[in-house]
N, C-alpha and C positions, 0 to 999 in steps of 0.2 A: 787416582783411584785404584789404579792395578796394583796386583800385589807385590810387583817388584818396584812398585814407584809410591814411598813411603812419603808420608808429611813431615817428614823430617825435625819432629820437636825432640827429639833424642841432641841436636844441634844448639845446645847451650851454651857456647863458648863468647865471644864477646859481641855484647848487641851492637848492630851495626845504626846507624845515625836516625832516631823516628823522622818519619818524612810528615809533616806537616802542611797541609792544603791551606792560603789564605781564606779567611771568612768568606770574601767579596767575589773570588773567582770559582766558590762552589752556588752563590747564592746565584750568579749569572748563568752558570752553567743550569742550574733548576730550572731559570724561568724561561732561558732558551730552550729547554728541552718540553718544557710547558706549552713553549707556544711554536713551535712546531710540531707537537703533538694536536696542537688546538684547542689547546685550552682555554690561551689566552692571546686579545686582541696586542698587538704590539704598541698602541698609546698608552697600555699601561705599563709598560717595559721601565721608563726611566724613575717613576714612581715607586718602581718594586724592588727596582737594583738598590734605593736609597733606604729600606726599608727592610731589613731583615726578615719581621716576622709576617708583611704581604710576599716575600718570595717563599718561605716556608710553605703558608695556605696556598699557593699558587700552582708548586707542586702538586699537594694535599686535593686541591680544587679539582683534579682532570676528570674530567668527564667517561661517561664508559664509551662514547665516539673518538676521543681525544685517546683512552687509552689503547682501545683498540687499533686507533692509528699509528699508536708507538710500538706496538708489538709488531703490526707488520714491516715498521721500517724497521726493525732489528732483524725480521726475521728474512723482507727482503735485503737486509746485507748480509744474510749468513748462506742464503743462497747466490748469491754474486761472488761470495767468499770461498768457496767448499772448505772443508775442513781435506787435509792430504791423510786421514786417519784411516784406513780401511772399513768401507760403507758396514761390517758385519763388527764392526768395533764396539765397545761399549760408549765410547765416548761418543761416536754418532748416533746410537740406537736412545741417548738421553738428552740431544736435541731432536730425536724422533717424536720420543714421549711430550717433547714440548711445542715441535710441529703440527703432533694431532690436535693439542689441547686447541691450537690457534683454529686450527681446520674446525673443531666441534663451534665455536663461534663466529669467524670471520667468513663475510659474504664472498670471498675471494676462493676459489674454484685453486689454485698455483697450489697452495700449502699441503690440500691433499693428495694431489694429483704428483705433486713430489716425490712423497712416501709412500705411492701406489708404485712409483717407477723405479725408486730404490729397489720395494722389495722384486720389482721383476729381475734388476741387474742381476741382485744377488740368487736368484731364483728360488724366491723364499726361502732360502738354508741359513741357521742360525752359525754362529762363529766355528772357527776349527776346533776350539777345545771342546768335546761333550757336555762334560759335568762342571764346568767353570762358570760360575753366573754372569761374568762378566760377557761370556757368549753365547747368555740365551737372553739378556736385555730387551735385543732386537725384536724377539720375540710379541714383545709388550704390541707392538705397534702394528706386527701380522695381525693378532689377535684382534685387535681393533677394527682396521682395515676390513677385516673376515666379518665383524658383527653390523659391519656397513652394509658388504657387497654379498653376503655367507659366498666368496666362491670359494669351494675344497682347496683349489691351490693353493691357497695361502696361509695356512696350516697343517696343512698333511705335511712335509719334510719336520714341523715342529714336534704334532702329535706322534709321530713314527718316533722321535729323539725321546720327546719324555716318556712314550711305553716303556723304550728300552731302558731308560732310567730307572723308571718303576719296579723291570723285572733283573735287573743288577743293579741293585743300589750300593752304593759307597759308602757305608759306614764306618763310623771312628769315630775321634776324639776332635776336638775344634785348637788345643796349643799348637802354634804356630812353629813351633818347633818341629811336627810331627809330617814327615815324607808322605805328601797327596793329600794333603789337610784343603787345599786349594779346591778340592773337589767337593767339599763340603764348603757349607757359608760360616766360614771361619772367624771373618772380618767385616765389619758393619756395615761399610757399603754395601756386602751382597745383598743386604737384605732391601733396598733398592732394586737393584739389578734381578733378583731371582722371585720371591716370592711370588710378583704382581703379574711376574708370567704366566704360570702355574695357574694364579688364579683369574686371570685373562682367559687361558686356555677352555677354567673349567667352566667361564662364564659363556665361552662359545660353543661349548660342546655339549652341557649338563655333565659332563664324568665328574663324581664327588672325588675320585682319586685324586687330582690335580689338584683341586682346593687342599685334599685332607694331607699332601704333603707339604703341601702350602705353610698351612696352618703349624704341624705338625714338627716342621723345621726352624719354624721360627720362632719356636719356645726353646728348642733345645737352642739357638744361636742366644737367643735372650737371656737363658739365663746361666749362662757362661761370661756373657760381654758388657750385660746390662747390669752399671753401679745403683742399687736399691736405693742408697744413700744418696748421692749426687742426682740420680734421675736424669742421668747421663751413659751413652754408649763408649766403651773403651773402643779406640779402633781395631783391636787385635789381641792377644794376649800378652804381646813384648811389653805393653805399654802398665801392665796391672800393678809393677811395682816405682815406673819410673815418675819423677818428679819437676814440674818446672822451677824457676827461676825464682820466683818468691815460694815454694815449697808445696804449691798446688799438685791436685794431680791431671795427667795430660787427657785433655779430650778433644781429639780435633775437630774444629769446627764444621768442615765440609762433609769430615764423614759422619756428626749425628742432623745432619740436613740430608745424609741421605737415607739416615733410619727413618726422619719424619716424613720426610717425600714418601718411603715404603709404607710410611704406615695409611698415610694417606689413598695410597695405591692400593693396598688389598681393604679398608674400609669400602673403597667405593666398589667394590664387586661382591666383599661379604655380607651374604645373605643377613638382614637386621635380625631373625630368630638363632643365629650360628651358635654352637654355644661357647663359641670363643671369643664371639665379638665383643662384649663386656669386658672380656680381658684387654683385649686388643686398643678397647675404648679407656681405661684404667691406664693404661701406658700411654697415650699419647696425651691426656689432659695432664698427666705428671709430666714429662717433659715440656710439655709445652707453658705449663706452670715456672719449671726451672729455666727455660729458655727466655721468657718473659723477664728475667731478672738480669740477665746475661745483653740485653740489645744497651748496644752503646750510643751515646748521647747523638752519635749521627746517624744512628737507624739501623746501624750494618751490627753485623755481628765477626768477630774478629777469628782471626785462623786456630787462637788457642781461645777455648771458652771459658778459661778459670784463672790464665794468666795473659789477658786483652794488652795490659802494657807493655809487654814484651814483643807483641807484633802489631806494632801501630798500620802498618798497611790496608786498607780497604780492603774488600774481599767479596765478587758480587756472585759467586756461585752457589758458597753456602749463606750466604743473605737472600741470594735466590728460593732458596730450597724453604728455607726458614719462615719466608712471608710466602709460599705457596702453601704450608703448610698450616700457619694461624691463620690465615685467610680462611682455609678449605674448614678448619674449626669453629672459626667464627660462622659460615654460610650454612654450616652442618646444624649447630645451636648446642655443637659441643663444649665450645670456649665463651666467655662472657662479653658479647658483643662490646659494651660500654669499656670494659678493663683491656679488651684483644685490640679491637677497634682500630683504636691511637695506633700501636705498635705495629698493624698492616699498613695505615697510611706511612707511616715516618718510614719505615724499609723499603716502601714501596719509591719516595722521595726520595731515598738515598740511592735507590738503583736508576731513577731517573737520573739522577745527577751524572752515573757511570754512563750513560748510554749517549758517545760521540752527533753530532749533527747527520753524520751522513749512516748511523743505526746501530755503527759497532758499536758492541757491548765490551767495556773495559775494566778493567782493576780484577779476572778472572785469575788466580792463583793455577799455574801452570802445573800440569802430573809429574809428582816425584820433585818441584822444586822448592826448597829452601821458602816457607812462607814469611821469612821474615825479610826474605830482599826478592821480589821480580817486578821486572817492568811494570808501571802503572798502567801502561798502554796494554798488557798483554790480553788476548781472549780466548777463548777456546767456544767449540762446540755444546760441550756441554753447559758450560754457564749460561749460552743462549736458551738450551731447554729449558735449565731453571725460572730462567726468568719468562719464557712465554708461558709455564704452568703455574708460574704467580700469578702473571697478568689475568689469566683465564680466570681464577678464581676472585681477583681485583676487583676485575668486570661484570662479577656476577654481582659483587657486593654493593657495589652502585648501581647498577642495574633494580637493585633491591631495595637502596635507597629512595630511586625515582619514582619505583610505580611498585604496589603493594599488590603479587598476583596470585590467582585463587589456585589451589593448593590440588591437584586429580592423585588420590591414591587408588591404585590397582592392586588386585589381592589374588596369589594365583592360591587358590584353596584345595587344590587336588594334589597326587604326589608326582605330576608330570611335571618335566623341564619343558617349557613353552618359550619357544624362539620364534621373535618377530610376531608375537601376537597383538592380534588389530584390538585398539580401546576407543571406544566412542565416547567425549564426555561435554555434559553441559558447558561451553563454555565457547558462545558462537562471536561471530565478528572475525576482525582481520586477530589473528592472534599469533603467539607462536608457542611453541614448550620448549621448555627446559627440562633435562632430566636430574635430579636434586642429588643425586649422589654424583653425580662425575660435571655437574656447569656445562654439561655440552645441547647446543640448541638440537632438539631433534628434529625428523623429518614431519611436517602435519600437513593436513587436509584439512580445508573448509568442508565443511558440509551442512550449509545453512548454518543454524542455531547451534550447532554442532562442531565439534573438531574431532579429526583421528590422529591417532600418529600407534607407532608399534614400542611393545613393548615386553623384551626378554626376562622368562621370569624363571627363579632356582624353583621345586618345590614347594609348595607354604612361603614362597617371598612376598611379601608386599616393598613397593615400589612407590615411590613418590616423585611429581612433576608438575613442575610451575606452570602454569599460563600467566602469559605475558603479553600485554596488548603491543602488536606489531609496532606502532609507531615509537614506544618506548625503545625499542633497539635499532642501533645505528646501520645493523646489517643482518642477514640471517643469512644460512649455509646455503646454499644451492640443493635442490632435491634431486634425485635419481629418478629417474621417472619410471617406475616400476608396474604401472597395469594399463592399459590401453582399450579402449572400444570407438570400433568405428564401422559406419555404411560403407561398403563397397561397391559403388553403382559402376568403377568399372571391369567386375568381376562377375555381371551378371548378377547385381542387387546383393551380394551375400552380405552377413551380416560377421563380424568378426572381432573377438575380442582376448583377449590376453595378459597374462603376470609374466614376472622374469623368469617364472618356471615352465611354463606350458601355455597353450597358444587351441582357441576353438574357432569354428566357423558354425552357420547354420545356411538354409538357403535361402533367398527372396522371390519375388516375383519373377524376375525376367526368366532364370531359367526355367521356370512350369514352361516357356512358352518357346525358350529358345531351339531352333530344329536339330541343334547338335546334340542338349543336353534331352530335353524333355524329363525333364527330372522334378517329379514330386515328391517332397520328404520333410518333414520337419524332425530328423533324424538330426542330432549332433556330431558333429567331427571332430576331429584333434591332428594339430601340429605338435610332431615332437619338438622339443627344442634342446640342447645340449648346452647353450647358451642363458648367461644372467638378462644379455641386450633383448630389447624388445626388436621385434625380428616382422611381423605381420606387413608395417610399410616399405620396408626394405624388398619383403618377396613379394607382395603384390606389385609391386616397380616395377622388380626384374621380370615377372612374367613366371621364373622356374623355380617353383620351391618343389620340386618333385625329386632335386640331385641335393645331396648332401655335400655342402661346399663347407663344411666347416660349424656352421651355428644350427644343424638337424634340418628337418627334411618334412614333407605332408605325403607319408605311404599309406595313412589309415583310410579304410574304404567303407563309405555309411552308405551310399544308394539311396534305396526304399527300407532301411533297417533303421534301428534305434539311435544304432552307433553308442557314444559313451553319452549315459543319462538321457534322452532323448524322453519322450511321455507318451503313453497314450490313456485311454479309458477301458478298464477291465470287465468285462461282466461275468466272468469267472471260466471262460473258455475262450475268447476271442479280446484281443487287443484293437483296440478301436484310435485311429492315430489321423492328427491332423496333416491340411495339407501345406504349403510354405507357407511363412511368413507375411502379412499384408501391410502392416505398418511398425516405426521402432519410432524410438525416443531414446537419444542419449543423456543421462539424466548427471552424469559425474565421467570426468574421462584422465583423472589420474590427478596426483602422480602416485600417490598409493592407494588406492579403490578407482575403478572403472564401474559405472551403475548403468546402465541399460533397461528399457522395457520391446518388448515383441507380441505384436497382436497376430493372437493365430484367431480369424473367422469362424465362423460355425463351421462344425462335423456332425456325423452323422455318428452318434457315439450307442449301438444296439438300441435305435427307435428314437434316443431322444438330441435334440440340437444343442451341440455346447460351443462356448468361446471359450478363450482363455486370454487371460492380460498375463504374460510373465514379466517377471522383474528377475533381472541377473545382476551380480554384482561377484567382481571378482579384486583379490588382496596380494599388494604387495607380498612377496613370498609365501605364498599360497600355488600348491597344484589342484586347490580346490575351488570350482565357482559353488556360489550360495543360487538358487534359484527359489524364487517364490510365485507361486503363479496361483492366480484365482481362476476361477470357472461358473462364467454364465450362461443364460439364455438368451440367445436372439429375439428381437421385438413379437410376440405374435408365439411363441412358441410354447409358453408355460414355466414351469418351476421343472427344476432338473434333481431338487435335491441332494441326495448324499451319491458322490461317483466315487467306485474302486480308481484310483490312479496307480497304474504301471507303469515306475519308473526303470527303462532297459540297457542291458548292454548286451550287446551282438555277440553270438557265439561262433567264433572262425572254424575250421574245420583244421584237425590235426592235434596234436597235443599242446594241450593249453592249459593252464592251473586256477580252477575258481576257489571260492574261498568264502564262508560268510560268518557272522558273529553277530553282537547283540546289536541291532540298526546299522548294521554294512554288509556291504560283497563289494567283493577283488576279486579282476578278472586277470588274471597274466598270458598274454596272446600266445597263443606258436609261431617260432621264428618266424618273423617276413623276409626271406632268404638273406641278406648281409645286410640287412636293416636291424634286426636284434627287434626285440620285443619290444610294440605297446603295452599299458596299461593302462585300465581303467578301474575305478568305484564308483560307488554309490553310497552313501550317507541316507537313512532315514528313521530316524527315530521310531522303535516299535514297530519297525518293518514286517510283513512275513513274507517269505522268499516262495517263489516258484519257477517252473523250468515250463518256456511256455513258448512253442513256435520259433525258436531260434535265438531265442531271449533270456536272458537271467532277469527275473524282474523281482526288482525289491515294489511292495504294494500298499499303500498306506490311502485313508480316506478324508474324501476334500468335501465340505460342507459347500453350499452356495454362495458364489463370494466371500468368502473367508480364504485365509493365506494357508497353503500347502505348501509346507518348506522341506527342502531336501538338500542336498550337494552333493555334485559330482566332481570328480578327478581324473588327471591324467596324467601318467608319466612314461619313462622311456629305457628302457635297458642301457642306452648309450649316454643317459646323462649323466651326472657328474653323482646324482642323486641315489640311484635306483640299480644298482647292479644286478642284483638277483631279486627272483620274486620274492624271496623272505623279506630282504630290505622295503620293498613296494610293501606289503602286509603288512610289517611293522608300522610305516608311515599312516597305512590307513585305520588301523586300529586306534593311533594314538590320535589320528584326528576328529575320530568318532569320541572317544573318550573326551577329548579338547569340546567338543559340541555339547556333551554332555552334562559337562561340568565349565559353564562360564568361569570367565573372571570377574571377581566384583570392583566394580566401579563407585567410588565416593568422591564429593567434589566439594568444597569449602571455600569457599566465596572471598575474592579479595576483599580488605580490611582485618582477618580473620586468619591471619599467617602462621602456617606452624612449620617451623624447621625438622629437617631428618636427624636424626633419627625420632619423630614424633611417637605418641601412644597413636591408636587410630582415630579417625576422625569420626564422631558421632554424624 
């Protein structure tokens, strides 16, 4: 693929001998590879060897447990195998791309935890050359990585490279002729290796800049390299005039498998309103048109795509690339399932056939050599990606065939970029989701009748994801377990709950009564946290979350005060505030929502008795809990009516930065001497603010048993998050704006299937 390691069809001189497989030792080779995949039981082996077209369907036959089973023995030989290429290579950064894909499917925890420890070797820095695509590839799979775990690390050395790109860009001309042409995507493969970065990047971060170079670049590469006529990639410009062997002209195989891999790559991140993506979509049903005429009678597609006789050699990288590509068309409802269809399974049969007993993947066309003579045995790294980013989409396709699942579109209608936003949608039972533009299982939550899972949105994107009844898949990813609530009876009853971002406690019983604390409050607290890891059982263990060992610290001091959001009842001079805790309920305890309730007793709220039942629920990367708390009367006491509710945060002393806007206040603390600032909000819709006895209090009115909804936050100067208090401001603005403006949810019921890119669903 590099640009000093050409495909060599310039090498016309005398064809060397075609190498010819028997019938009988490719049909064996299928239905061994079949039935150690699991496909198929071994009494039917001798039946199938004698029978050419049951070892055909027998391939054709493999199940998505069966498939997925081949993918990891490939891909546990490629990690038995390493490749000796430097980990920041392109050639490993495109068995990365086909590492994830496995990791978005496979129940196996190894695949991703792989490519999490790659990128630490390399400490997230992309290759040595700056502007070379072939060394920001790597990139692809930080990016990924990042919209798993969002931790900063793993793309700040990327984001830092492409600003600077952004603000020195490399312009010129794309002839290969031309001194630093290399720094532009001159050559087809880049567009592969570069684009999906960019817009990887921009899917992780919302900057439109990364997309709009994206986009931007790969018309200027296109329509320099891309033959109108042919509907076909030149590899380069050397190539525009020269000719093969019967007078065609040269396009090589592996590198327009890596224009369709590309395109497939930045489809699945561009936004479906983009207004390039029509175009985008325009180019690949046209190649994938002309490509469909080009698959040879054994499925594979050959190293020259217009002169096949001249290199009879098998070829499973760009066959790879090829049926990752009509697959991901066919699953999308770009390509004509009934006319694509055949052509996924027969490629997919032919790569089974390359794929050794003990995983290696063979017949891979080595970098820079001669594709008309290497070893049959040879493999490389990246033919491995290829072929586990087919598989991925293989998988889904029979996945699709088996169980028919109902269709959740999400519509983010406002002009925020919303990351990791929580969807709630009809669709209860054991289930799991898929997300319909990239086949990867996401992370969900049960919740009764109900499923969550999160979902990153551009602008105006709507988004579509399968539900799929668990038992139809042979595996699902493993989840991160991202929010936590739990009793603490041996902390003195507290009550404590937590996300990857931030961490709360409130009080209970014992200590009202304990002789050291004597502590009455139903004030809220806050753990800082600098840390993704859920961190609450870890320091309740240890005893000392008080020292900053690394994952943050608990400096924040509530007392007899509000602390961050805490409640009480306003009568328009006095704050009326309960006393601890009396009973909870954990009602959901992860892995993305923690739901809790807390019974605070009657108070004595100015003359009248009130209860309250709250309900907290806190999200997966979220610094925000949701609280919903009603308010009654005790037996015997009367009707309490409508109560002011003052929701508080404590005011320290020293210079501190509050802040408020349409339904929030931000509080920014004064230093806590080498602790760096807390933070706090409050969310309340139509709030009106007051400054009241040591309080900031947003005040909004709660009818009788009826829900009072609000949110509180917390964050930390020292997390990875929050540097300064504009950053914190920022954050809490846009989460009030996020509150304000839902995302709509629609759900389409299996039997009733619509492919991406669909109209919307009525």
């Amino acid at each position: 693929m590099s640009v000093v390691s050409l495909p060599h069809f310039q090498l016309q001189g005398s064809a060397m001998t075609s190498i010819h497989f028997p019938k009988q030792p490719l049909i064996a080779a299928a239905v061994c590879a079949a039935m150690l995949a699991g496909a198929m039981p071994g009494a039917a082996l001798a039946a199938t060897l004698a029978d050419p077209v049951s070892a055909s369907a027998a391939a054709r036959a493999l199940t998505p447990a069966a498939t997925l089973n081949l993918m990891q023995r490939v891909a546990d030989w490629q990690l038995a195998h390493p490749s000796t290429h430097p980990e920041d290579d392109w050639t490993q950064a495109v068995g990365d791309a086909g590492f994830m894909a496995l990791a978005g499917v496979s129940g196996e925890r190894r695949y991703r935890d792989a490519m999490a420890a790659m990128g630490e070797r390399n400490q997230w820095k992309l290759g040595p050359s700056m502007y070379h695509a072939d060394d920001y590839v790597v990139g692809q799979t930080y990016a990924e990585l990042y919209l798993l775990t969002r931790e900063p690390k793993m793309i700040a050395p990327m984001r830092a490279q492409f600003d600077y790109m952004l603000d020195h860009p490399r312009e010129g001309g794309l002839n290969f002729s031309i001194p630093g042409v290399q720094h532009r995507w001159s050559w087809c493969d880049a567009l592969f290796m570069g684009p999906p970065a960019w817009a990887r990047l921009y899917a992780a971060t919302g900057d439109e800049r990364y997309l709009n170079l994206a986009v931007e670049h790969w018309w200027r590469t296109s329509d320099y390299l891309y033959d109108k006529e042919e509907h076909l990639y030149y590899r380069d410009s050397r190539y525009f005039g020269q000719r093969e062997a019967n007078g065609k002209k040269v396009f090589w195989g592996r590198g327009n498998g890596w224009v369709m891999g590309g395109l497939v790559r930045m489809l699945q991140y561009l936004p479906a309103h983009h207004p390039s993506r029509e175009r985008f979509v325009r180019q690949f049903t046209e190649m994938a048109g002309k490509l469909l005429t080009l698959q040879q009678a054994d499925g594979t597609w050959r190293a020259s795509l217009l002169d096949p006789a001249s290199y009879p050699l098998l070829e499973t990288s760009g066959t790879g690339l090829y049926t990752y590509a009509l697959a991901f068309g066919v699953n999308q409802g770009l390509l004509d399932r009934a006319t694509y269809g055949p052509a996924v399974r027969k490629a997919w049969d032919a790569l089974v056939v390359n794929v050794n007993a003990d995983g290696k993947l063979t017949h891979v066309q080595p970098i820079g050599q001669d594709p008309k003579s290497f070893d049959p045995q040879s493999t490389e790294v990246y033919g491995v990606g290829a072929f586990l980013m087919a598989g991925s989409e293989l998988y889904r396709m029979q996945l699709l065939d088996a169980a028919q699942p109902q269709v959740v579109q999400v519509t983010n209608g406002s002009a925020l970029h919303r990351a990791d936003e929580s969807v709630e949608a009809d669709a209860g039972g054991d289930v799991a989701v898929m997300d319909a533009a990239t086949s990867r299982i996401v992370p969900s939550q049960g919740l009764g009748k109900r499923v969550l899972f999160q979902a990153t949105l551009a602008p105006g994107e709507t988004r579509r994801y399968l539900v799929l009844p668990r038992g139809a898949l042979p595996a699902v990813p493993p989840v991160d377990a991202k929010a936590h609530a739990r009793f603490v009876p041996e902390r003195l009853d507290d009550f404590a709950w937590e996300s990857d971002r931030t961490a709360h406690r409130v009080y209970g019983p014992a200590i009202a009564t304990d002789p050291k604390e004597m502590l009455t409050s139903s004030g809220v607290d806050v753990w800082s946290k600098r840390t993704r890891k859920l961190v609450l059982d870890n320091w309740y263990g240890s005893g000392d979350y008080h020292t900053d060992k690394g994952d943050g610290l608990d400096f924040y001091k509530v007392g007899k005060a509000r602390g961050c959001g805490g409640l009480g009842v306003f009568d328009g001079k006095q704050l009326y505030t309960s006393a601890n805790f009396t009973r909870y309920k954990v009602l959901a305890d992860g892995p993305l929502r923690a739901v809790f309730e807390l019974t605070y007793d009657g108070w004595d709220a100015a003359g009248r008795k009130v209860n309250e039942l709250r309900r907290v629920s806190i999200d997966a990367g979220s610094n925000f809990s949701r609280v919903e708390s009603r308010f009654g009367n005790p037996v015997g006491h009367g009707a309490i009516g409508t109560l002011d509710i003052g929701v508080g945060i404590v005011q320290r002393e020293g210079e501190g930065r509050y802040r408020q806007g349409a339904g929030w206040m931000s509080y920014w603390e004064p230093p806590h001497g080498g602790d760096g600032h807390a933070a706090c909000a409050v969310v309340l819709p139509d709030a009106r603010f007051v400054n009241n006895g040591g309080h900031y209090l947003a005040l909004g009115a709660a009818a009788q048993n009826q829900p009072f909804v609000y949110y509180m936050g917390a964050g930390w100067s020292k997390s990875p998050d929050f540097p300064t208090a504009e950053a914190w401001e920022r954050h809490v603005q846009d989460f009030a704006a996020r509150v304000a403006s839902p995302v709509k949810v629609t759900v389409q019921g299996a039997g009733q299937f619509v492919v991406f890119p669909a109209k919307t669903v009525k």
